[in-house]
N, C-alpha and C positions, 0 to 999 in steps of 0.2 A: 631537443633531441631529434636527429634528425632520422630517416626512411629508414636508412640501413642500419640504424643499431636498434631500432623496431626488430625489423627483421631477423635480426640476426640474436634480440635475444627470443624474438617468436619460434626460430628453429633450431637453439642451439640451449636454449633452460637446461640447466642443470638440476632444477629442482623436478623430478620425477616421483607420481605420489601416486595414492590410493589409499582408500580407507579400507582394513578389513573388520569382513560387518557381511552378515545375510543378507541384507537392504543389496548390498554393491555387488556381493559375488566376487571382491577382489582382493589381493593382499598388499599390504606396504612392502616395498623392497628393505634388506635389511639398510641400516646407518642412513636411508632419506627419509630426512622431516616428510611426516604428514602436512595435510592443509592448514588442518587446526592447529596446527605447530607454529607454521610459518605465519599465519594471519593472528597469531594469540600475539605469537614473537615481536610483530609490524604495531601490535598496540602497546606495548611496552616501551619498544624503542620511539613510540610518540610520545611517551610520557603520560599516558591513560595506564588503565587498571586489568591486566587483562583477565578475563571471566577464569574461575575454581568453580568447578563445581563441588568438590568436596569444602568451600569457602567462600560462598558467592559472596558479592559487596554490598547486598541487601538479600536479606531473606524475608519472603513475602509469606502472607496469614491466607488462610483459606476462603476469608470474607474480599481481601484484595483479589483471592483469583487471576493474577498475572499467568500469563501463556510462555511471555520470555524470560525465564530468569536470567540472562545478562544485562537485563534493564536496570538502569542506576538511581534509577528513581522516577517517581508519577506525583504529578498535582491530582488531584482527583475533585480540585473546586470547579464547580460547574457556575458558579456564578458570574457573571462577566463582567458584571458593575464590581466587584474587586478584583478579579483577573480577568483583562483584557483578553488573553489567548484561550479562557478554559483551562478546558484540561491539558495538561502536557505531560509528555517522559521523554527521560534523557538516554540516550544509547548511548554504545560507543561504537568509534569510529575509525572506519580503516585507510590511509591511505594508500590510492595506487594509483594507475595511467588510464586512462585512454584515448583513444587513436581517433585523430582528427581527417577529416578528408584528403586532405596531401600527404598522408602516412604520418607525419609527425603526431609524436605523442606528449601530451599533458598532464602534469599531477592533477589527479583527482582526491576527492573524501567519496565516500561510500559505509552504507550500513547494512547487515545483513539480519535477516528476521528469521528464514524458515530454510531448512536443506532437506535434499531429499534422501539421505544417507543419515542413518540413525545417531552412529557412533561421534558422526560429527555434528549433529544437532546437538548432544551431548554436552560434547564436547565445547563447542560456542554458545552454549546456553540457546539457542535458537528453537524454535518449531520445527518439528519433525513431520514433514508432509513428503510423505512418498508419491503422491499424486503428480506430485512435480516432474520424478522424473518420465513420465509420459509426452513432454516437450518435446524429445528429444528427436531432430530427425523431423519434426515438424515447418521447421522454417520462420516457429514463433520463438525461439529460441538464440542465446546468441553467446559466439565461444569467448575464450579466455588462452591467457597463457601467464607463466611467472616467469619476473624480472628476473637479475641477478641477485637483487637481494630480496628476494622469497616476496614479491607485490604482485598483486593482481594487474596484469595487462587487460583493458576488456578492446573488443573488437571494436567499438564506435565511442560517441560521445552524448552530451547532453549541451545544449545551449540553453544557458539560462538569461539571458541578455535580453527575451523580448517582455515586453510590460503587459502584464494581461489586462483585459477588459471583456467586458463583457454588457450588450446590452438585450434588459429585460423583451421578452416575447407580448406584441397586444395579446389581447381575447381575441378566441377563435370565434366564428362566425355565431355555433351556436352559447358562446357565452363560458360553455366549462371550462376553458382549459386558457391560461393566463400567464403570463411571464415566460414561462416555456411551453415548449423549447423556445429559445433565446431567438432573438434576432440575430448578434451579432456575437460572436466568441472569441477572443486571441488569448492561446494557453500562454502562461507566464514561463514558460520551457517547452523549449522543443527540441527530443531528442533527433540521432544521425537517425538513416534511415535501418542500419542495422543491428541499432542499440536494442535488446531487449533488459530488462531484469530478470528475468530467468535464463541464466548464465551458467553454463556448463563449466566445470571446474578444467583444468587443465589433464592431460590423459588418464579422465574417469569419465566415466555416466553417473555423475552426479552432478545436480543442480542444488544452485543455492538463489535465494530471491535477494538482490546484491540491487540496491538504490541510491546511487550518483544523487549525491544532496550539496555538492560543492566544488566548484570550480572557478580557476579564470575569469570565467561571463557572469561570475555571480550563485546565488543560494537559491536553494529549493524553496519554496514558497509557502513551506507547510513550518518553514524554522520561525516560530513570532519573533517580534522585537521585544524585549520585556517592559518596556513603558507604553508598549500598546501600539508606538506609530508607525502607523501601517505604510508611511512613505519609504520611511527608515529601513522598515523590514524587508525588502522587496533588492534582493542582489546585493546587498549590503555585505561584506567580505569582515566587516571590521563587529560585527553582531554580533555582542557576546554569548549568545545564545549557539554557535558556531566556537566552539572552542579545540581548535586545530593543537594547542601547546598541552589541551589534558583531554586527546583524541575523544571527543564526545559532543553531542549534539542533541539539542532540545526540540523537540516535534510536536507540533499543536495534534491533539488528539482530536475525531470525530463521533458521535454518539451514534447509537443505533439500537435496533430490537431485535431482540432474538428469544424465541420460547415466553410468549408473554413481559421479556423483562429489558426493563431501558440500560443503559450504559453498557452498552456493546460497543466497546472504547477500539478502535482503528486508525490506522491513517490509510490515506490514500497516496502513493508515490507516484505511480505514471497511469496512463488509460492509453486504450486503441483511439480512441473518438477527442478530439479539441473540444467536443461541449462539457463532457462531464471532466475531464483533464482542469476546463477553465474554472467550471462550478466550484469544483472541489480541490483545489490549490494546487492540482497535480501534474505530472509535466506530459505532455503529447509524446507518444512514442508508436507509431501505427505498425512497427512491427509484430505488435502485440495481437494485432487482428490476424498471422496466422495462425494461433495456438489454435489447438485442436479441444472441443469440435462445439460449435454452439449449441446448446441446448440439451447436453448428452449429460449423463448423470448417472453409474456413478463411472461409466470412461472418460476419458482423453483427462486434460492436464488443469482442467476450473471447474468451479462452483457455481450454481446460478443463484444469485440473489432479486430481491425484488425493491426497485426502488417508484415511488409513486410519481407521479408526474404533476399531478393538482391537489396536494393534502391541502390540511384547513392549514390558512396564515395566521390566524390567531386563534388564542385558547380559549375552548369552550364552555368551559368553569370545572371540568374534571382532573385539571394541575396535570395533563400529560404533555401539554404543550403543543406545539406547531410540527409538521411534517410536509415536506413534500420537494423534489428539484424545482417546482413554481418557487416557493417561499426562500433558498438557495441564490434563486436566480435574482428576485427582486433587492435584495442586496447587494450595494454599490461593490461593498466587499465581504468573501465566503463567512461573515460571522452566524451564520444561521445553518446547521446542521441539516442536509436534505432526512437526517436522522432513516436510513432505508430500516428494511427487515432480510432479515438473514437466518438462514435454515439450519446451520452449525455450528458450532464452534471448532477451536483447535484440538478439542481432547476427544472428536472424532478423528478415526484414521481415517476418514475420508475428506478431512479438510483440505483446501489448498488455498493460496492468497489471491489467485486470480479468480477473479467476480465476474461472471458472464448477466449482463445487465437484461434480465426480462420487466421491463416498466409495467406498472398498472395506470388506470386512470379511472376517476370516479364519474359516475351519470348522473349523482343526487347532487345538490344545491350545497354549495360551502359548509353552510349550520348541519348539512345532515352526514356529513363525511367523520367518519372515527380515526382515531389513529390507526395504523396498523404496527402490532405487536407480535406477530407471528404469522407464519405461510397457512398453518389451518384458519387460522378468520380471513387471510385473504384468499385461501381455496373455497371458501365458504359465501363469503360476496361475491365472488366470480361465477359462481352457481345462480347466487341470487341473481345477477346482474348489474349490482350498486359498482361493482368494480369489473373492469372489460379491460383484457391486451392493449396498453396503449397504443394510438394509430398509428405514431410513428414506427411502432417495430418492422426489422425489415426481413426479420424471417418468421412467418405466419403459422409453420405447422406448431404444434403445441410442444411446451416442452417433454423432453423422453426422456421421463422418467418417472419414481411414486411420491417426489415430490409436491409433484401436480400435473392434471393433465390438460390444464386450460393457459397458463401462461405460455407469451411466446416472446422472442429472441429482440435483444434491438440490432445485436451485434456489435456491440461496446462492450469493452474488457476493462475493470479497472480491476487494477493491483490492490487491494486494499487488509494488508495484514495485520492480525488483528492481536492486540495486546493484551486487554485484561477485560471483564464484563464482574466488576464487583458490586458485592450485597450492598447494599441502599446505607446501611451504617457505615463503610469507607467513605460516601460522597460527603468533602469538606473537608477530608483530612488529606496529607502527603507524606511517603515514604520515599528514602535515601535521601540522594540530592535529586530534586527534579528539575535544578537550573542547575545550570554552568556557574 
């Protein structure tokens, strides 16, 4: 499709929308499809299922704790010697275009997790984070418009065509800090320059977190292969795990701590930074570096998480496991969870999916490093000393907020929204379909 039917259905859509909802302050016009009309409509006519909420296509228990009810199912085996990818769940999937650097525009897949407009989180089974729309008007943000037949046009693109690698960091001088940060990083995607996922819906203020997982150049990096091979997996168009004919796609899940407790199940879809983009299978998009504002809490439009820089690489004998982007990095490929800690979840309204990265790093010797399970034990060894601002951070004043007042900024943003954090008796079992 060439420049000028871009343009012209960028200035001439017929589909004119808004949600009414106190969130937006605005009304639908009478007889025009809403969003969630048009985007439910575009999963149907793919041949996918599209979300009821008076009917969803799995109903989840309260020991599951899923955040998105249009999820179509989760693996919840954490073991990898019989599943290769972990954990996984399946969304579904929408497609639309976007717009390549000579104006010409592309079928895209995309999947949406969280909006900032109540009635349409709702409505798409998605997360409701109002936080989002704080983007707007930031420059971390990126617009949209709808096709002729009711599809998301987005403003740029994603290339998924380059091969990532990544090579482990030596030991620093004084001996602490190892594998990272990296020597060497090539994110396995990389978006336009004006791609963000926080994507403003067409004439609303509302944002949705909208993640290009399929294209052209190939597949997002977080889709496994389901026999494990990881050569296979990697832009593989034909991966069944990628299922375009029943609009839905399978996402390797990543673990984490929140509140004392493991399986804080997310993925990660794009970062401002190529190291952690590479780390954690995500695709490079440095738009993302203007959202507003690092280290702020609870303004502008993210969340600060903490992820450790040198956790222990093996286990202790207390069965928690390994932590840290060192233990990430030193494998060839991401099967080792940098597992961070995170201060929320979705069923605060102060959630949002963008992770404003403040790192820690330990001072004490390998055997004396603990997990870390929550922001008060790491506000707590920051006091102590055992744990100190990682040195690479690049913005020094402490974070602003009562989250804590010792951690500080790297200024890395990763997307990472978050799916379910279930009780210890789900892990080993799976609900709906979690494969294609």
């Amino acid at each position: 499709m060439q420049r000028i039917i871009f343009l012209f259905l960028l200035t001439t859509t017929i589909f004119t929308f808004s949600c009414s909802d106190d969130d937006s302050g605005t009304d639908t016009p009478v007889n025009q499809p809403t969003a969630s009309e048009l985007l439910l409509r575009s999963i149907e006519a793919d041949g996918g299922e599209p979300f009821n909420a008076a009917n969803p296509a799995v109903t989840f228990t309260g020991p599951q704790n899923v955040f998105i009810p249009s999820v179509l199912g989760i693996d919840f085996r954490v073991d990898r010697n019989a599943v290769p990818a972990g954990p996984t769940a399946r969304f579904p999937m929408f497609q639309g275009w976007e717009t390549l650097p000579n104006g010409d525009v592309r079928e895209s897949y995309y999947v949406i997790t969280e909006a900032s407009d109540r009635n349409l989180a709702t409505e798409l089974g998605v997360i409701f984070a109002p936080r989002m729309a704080a983007s707007i008007g930031s420059g971390g943000e990126s617009s949209s418009a709808w096709s002729d037949d009711g599809r998301l046009i987005f403003e740029s693109y994603v290339d998924f065509s380059p091969k990532r690698s990544l090579t482990a960091g030596d030991a620093s001088e004084d001996g602490i800090l190892r594998g990272f940060p990296p020597a060497q990083v090539q994110a396995g995607a990389v978006a336009g320059d004006e791609w963000s996922s926080y994507v403003v819906l067409p004439g609303s203020e509302i944002v949705v977190n909208a993640q290009i997982v399929a294209n052209s150049s190939g597949i997002h990096d977080r889709i496994p292969h389901p026999d494990g091979n990881e050569t296979a997996q990697e832009d593989d168009l034909n991966n069944p795990n990628l299922s375009i004919a029943r609009a839905s796609v399978v996402m390797q899940l990543l673990d984490g701590w929140h509140d004392d407790r493991p399986y804080y199940f997310h993925i990660v879809t794009d970062t401002s930074d190529p190291a952690p983009a590479t780390i954690e299978l995500g695709v490079f998009a440095p738009k993302l570096a203007n959202l507003p504002t690092f280290g702020l809490f609870p303004g502008g439009s993210m969340l600060p998480f903490s992820p450790c820089a040198n956790g222990r690489t093996t286990d202790n004998g207390d069965n928690l496991g390994v932590q840290g982007l060192n233990t990430a990095s030193l494998s060839d490929r991401q099967v080792q969870d940098p597992t961070n800690t995170f201060p929320i979840d979705p069923s605060n309204s102060q959630y949002a999916p963008m992770w404003d990265a403040h790192i820690t790093e330990f001072t004490v010797p390998e055997n004396e490093r603990p997990i870390l399970t929550s922001f008060d034990q790491i506000n707590d060894l920051l006091e102590q000393g055992i744990l100190i601002p990682f040195r690479g951070n690049s913005n020094p004043s402490p974070l602003a907020n009562s989250l804590s007042d010792r951690l500080t900024a790297t200024g890395a943003i990763i997307n990472c929204p978050v799916i379910s954090q279930p009780d210890d008796s789900v892990i080993g079992t799976q609900v709906g379909e979690p494969r294609n």
